[in-house]
Steps between C-alpha positions, in 0.01 A plus 500: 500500500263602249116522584388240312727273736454657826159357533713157600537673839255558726150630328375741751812650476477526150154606464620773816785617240349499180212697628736794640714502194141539256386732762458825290599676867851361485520630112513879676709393826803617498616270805344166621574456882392137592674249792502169641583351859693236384819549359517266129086502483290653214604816564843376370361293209317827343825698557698249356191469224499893445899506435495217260236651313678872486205621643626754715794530753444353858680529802402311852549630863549223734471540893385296841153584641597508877130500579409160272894324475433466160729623225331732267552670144360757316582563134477796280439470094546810315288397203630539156162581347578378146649219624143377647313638269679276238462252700132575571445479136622116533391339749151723610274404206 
């Protein structure tokens, strides 16, 4: 799913995205830890968003939060910084 495109989902969770990808912060991470309580939310459509793009690898931890019952999952995105950058240069004008 290109940017341009993933606006058709939901926009605060575009505008949420697109801000951390033109964040000049995430330009000198290394890693990007974020998560998500549910288990095929958000968190899964920026993974899934971040892996189509090439911008980075990601990997998810899933577990059960005895203390809440809810199913939670927390991803890691080792960014490929000229990857983003590239696609900084795109879709950030």
């Amino acid at each position: 799913m290109r940017a341009d495109t993933y606006k058709k989902t939901d926009d605060n969770m575009y505008t949420a995205h697109y801000s951390l990808l033109r964040d000049s912060n995430v330009l000198r991470a290394g890693i990007v830890i974020f998560s998500d309580a549910a288990q095929y939310g958000n968190g899964q459509t920026f993974a899934e968003y971040l892996k189509e793009n090439k911008l980075g690898k990601v990997s998810v931890a899933r577990a059960y939060n005895p203390n809440s019952g809810h199913n939670i999952a927390l991803w890691t995105w080792v960014v490929d910084r000229d990857a983003l950058i590239a696609w900084a240069k795109v879709y950030c004008k």
